[in-house]
N, C-alpha and C positions, 0 to 999 in steps of 0.2 A: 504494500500500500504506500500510495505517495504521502510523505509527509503534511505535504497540503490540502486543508480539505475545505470546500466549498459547498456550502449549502446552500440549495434555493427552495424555498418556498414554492408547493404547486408546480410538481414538476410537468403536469400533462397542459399546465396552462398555456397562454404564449409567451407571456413574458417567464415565467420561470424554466418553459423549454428551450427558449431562445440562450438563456443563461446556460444552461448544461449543455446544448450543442458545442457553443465554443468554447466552454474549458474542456469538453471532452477532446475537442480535436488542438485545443495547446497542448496536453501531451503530459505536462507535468502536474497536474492538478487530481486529487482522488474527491470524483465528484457525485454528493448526495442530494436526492430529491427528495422531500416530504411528501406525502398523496396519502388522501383518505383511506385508499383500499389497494394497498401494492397489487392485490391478485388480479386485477381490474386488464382486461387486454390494453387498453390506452400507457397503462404504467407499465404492462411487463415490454413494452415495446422497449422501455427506456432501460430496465435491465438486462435486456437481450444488448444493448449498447455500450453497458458498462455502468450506467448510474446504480449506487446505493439506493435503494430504495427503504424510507422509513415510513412507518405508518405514522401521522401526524391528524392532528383536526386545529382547525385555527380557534376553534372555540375551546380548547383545552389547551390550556396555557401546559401544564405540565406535561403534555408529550409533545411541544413542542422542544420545549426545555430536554427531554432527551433525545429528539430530533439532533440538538442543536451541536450536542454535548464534542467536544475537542475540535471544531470550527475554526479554522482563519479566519476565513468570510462567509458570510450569510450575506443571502439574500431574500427581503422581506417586501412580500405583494400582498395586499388584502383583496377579496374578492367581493364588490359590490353585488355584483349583476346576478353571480351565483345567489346572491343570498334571494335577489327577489325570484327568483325562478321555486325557490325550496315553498313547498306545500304547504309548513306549516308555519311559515311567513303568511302566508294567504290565509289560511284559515284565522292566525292571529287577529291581520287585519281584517277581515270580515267581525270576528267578533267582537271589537273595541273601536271600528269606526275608523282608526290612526291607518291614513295612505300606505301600502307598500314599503314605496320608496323611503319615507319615514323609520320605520322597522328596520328598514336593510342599513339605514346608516346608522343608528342605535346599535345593529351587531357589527358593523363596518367596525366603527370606532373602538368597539370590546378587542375585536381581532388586532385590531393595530396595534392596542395596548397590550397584549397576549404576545404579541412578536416580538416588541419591543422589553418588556419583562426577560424573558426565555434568552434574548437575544443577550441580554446582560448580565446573567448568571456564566456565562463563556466568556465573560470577560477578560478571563488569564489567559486564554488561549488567540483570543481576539486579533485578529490586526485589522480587518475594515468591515463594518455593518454598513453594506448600501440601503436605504430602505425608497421602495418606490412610491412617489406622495404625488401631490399633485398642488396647484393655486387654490388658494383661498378664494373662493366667488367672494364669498357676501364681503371681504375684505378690500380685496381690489375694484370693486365695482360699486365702495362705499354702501352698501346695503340696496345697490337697484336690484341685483338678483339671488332670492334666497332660496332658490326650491334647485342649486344643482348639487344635490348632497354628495355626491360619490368623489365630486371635487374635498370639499368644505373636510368628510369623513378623513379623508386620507390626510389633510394637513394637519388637522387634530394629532394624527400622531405624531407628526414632527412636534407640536406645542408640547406632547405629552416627554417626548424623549429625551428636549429639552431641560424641560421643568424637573424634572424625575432622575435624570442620568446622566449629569454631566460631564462622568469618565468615557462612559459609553459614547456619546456623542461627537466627543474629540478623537473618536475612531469612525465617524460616520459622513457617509456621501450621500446626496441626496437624489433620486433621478426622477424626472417629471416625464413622464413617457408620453408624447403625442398624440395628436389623435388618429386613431387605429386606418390607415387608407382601407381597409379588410373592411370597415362597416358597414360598406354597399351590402354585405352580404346577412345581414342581421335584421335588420327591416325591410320587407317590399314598397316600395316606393319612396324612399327617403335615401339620396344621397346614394342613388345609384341611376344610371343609363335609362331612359327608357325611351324607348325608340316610337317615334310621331308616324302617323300615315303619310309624308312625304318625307317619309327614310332616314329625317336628321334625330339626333337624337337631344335629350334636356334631362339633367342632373336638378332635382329639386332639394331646397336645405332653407329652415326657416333661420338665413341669416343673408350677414349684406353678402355680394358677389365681389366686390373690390376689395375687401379685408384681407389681410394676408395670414394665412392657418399656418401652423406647426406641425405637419406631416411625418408618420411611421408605419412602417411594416413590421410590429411589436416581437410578430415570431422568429424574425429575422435579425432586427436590430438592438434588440433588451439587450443581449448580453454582449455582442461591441462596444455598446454604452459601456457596462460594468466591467469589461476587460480594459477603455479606458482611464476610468474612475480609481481604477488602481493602480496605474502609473502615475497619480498623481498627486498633490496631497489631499488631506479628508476637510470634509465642511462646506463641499465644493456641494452647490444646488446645479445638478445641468439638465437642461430640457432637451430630452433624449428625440430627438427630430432628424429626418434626415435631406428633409425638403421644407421651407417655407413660401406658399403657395397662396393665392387666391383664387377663391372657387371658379372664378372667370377664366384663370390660367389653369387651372387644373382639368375643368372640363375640356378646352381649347385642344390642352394637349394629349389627352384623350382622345380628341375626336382625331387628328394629326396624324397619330400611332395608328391608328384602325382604318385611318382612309375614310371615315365620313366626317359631318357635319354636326359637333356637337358643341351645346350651349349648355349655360347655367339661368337657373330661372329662381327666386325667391320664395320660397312656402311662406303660406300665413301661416301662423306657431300655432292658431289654433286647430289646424289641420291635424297638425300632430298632438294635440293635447287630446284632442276626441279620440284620435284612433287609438291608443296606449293607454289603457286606463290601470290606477292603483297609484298615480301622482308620476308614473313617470313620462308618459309623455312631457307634462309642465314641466318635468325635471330636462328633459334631450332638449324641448326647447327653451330652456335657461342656458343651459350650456350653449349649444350654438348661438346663442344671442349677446351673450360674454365673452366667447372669444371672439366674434365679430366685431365689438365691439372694444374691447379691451386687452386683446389677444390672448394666445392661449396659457400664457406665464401671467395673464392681469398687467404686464407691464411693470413687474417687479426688480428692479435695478439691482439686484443681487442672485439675477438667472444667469448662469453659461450658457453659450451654446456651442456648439461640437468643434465648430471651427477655431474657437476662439480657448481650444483646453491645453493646447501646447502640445498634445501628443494627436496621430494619426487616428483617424476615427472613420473606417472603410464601411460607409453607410450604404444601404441596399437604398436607391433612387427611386421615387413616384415612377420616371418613366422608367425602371427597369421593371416596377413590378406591372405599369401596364402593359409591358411587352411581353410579358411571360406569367401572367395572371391568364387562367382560363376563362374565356367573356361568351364562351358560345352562347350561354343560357340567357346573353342579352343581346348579343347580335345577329 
């Protein structure tokens, strides 16, 4: 075993497989993944590969904590989205009235703090805790938008890790991961292709078209991030992007790569607040109306960005993934 060991959080996720892809192919790294249910086909893929797989749950602090145990690095992702998908998030909210998405960052936030606990009992062993967080909405946008929790959740823990761990922290990088170019594929009709009866096509998204967004291909690029972050010193916040675009240029060169005619058009947010119900519609469109508005860092003067970290940061490009992104199912 290598004396190095790396831990990421959620290994079947994208950001924490993006993480163990590339320390498995550096070579000198002995590298573990946490997952709810090692025996699961998604996970054994990762130990047919070579990850450690440990059984973990983000809501049990203490198997994290033996998750975590004789760590160089960890790597720490909470998982929003998961949480509103789970059943008995739904039934909760059904029987108490309180939105979804409310629920999910009430446990978002438990998780963050369960990462960061566990993360700091490895202390001795420690050399860098990346944790992945994201802007504070209702901070940066002075209180205009308060319902994008998945943002708001995750910087909590940074306040938390702060406040709570100040050894821990002076070992910690912070990575703001972009937003996902993958999400065409998550919602129909929101922020993907769809092609008009005269052949062109229109990408719809309830925010402005000239704003310029913070683009990633997460499963791709998390762990380049994190393999730069550690060439470098800790404390460092970098907004893990690997293209900064507007949706005008984005569709544009979309349409470019593919050989037709595509535009961007603006959704009304209420479009999307009706179609998504349990508060997250109002939640997708806060977000898109914040970084449109504010950009996807809020415009915090204490973000890096990848160019600017002093070391190489080999980022997988918007136009490489539209050139090698399967689109049949929209062309």
């Amino acid at each position: 075993m290598a004396n190095k060991i790396i831990t990421t959080v959620g290994v079947t996720g994208k950001q924490g497989s993006s993480v163990s892809e590339v320390f498995l192919k550096e070579g000198s790294w002995h590298v573990r993944g946490t997952t709810r249910d090692p025996s699961k086909p998604s996970s054994q893929v990762w130990a047919d590969k070579g990850v450690e797989l440990v059984q973990a749950d983000l809501n049990d602090a203490s198997s994290l904590k033996t998750a975590f145990a004789g760590s160089t690095v960890i790597y720490g992702v909470t998982d929003f989205w998961g949480v509103t998908i789970d059943p008995k998030i739904h039934e909760k909210a059904a029987s108490t009235g309180t939105p979804v998405n409310v629920l999910a960052y009430e446990v978002e936030v438990q998780q963050g703090r369960n990462i960061i606990d566990a993360a700091n009992a490895t202390i001795d062993t420690l050399d860098r805790f990346v944790l992945s967080t994201l802007s504070p909405t209702s901070k940066w946008s002075n209180g205009k938008y308060t319902h994008n929790y998945h943002f708001d959740a995750k910087w909590e823990a940074v306040k938390y890790l702060k406040a709570t761990y100040p050894e821990l922290a002076k070992k910690t990088s912070y990575l703001q991961v972009a937003l996902y170019v993958t999400n065409w594929k998550a919602l129909a009709g929101l922020g993907r292709p769809e092609k008009q009866p005269d052949g062109t096509f229109v990408w719809r998204v309830p925010t402005l078209g000239d704003a310029p967004v913070a683009m990633v291909d997460a499963s791709r690029d998390t762990g380049v991030f994190v393999n730069a972050l550690l060439q470098v010193e800790p404390g460092i916040h970098l907004l893990g992007c690997s293209d900064v675009l507007s949706w005008n240029e984005f569709a544009a060169l979309w349409g470019k790569i593919h050989g037709v005619t595509s535009r961007f058009e603006s959704l009304d947010r209420k479009v999307l607040e009706d179609a998504v119900p349990g508060g997250i519609g109002e939640e997708l469109a806060d977000m898109f109306a914040y970084i449109g508005e504010f950009g996807y860092d809020g415009g915090d003067p204490g973000v890096t960005y990848p160019k600017d970290l002093g070391v190489d940061v080999p980022v997988y490009t918007v136009e490489q993934y539209f050139k090698e992104e399967d689109w049949s199912e929209v062309l």
